[in-house]
C-alpha positions in Angstrom: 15.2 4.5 -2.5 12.2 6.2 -1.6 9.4 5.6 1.7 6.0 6.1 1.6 3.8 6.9 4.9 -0.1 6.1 4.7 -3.2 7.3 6.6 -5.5 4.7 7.8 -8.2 5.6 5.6 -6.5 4.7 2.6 -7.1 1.1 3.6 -10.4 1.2 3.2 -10.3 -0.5 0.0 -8.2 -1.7 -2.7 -8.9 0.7 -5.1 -8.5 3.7 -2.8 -5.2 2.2 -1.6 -4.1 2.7 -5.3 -5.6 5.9 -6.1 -3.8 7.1 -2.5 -0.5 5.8 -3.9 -0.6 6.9 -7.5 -1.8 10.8 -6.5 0.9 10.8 -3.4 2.1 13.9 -3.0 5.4 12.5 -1.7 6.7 11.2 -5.5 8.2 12.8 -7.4 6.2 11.7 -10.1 2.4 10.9 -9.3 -0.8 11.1 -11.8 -3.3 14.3 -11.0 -6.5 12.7 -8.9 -8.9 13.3 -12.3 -6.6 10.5 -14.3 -7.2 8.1 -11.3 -11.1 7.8 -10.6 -10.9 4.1 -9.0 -14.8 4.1 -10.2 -13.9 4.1 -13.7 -10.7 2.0 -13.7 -10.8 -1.6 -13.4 -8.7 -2.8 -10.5 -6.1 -4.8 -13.0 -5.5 -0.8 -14.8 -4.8 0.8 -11.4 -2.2 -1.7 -10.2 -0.5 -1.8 -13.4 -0.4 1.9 -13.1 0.7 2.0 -9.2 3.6 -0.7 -9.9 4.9 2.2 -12.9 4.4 4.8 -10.1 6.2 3.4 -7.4 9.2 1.5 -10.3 9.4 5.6 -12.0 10.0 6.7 -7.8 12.0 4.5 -6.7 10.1 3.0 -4.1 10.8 0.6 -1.7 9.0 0.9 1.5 5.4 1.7 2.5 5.1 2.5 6.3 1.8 1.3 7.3 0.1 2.5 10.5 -1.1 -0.4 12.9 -4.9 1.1 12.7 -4.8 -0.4 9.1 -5.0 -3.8 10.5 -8.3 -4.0 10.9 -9.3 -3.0 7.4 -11.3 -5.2 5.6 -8.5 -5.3 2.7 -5.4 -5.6 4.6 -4.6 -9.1 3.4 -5.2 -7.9 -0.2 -2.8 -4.9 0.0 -0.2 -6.7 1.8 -0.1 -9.3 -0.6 -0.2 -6.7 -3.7 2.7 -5.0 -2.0 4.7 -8.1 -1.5 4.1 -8.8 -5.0 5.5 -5.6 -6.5 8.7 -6.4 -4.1 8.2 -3.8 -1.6 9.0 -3.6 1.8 5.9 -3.3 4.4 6.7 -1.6 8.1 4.5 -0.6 10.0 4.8 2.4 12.3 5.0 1.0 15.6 6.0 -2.9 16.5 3.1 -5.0 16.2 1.7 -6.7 19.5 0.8 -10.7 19.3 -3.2 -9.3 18.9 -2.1 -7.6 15.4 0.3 -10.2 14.2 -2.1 -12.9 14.3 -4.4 -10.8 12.0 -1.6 -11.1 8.9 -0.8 -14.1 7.4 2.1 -15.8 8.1 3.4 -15.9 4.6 3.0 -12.1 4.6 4.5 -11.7 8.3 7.1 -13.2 7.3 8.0 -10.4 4.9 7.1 -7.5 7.0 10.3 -5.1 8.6 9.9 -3.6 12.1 
């Protein structure tokens, strides 16, 4: 099984999230950044296509680092994680501060 690692930036939105996973350069099999222009795609497209692109890879992890907290999305992309079965870390323990910014129900879920 495979593990992704994340910049913070690619947290800034859902649809960037998505277009940072499906062009990784860390899979094996990716799509080339023309065939992902979140602009043009509606959101329901691009995580039918990231859930392929991480199933094809063989992913099961995404490392997230702890700056990604604060992004305006970070509930949505933990919850679209969870529900494509993947396992979230993040890269260093989170303190009580960042913990109360996730959901419990997501929390829950998270590995450190």
């Amino acid at each position: 099984m495979k593990t992704l690692e994340f910049k913070t930036q690619s947290f800034s939105s859902i649809k960037q999230f998505s277009k940072d996973v499906l062009t990784n350069k860390q899979l094996q099999v990716n799509l080339s950044a023309q065939c992902v222009d979140p602009d043009f795609l509606p959101l329901g497209k691009l995580v039918d296509k990231l859930s392929k692109v991480l199933t094809a890879n063989q992913v099961d992890t995404v490392i997230i680092p702890n700056e990604a907290i604060s992004s305006r999305y970070i509930h949505e992309i933990l919850t679209l994680l969870t529900e494509l079965k993947v396992k979230i870390t993040f890269e260093k323990q989170l303190n009580k501060a960042e913990a109360s910014k996730i959901p419990l129900s997501i929390l829950r879920r998270i590995e450190n």
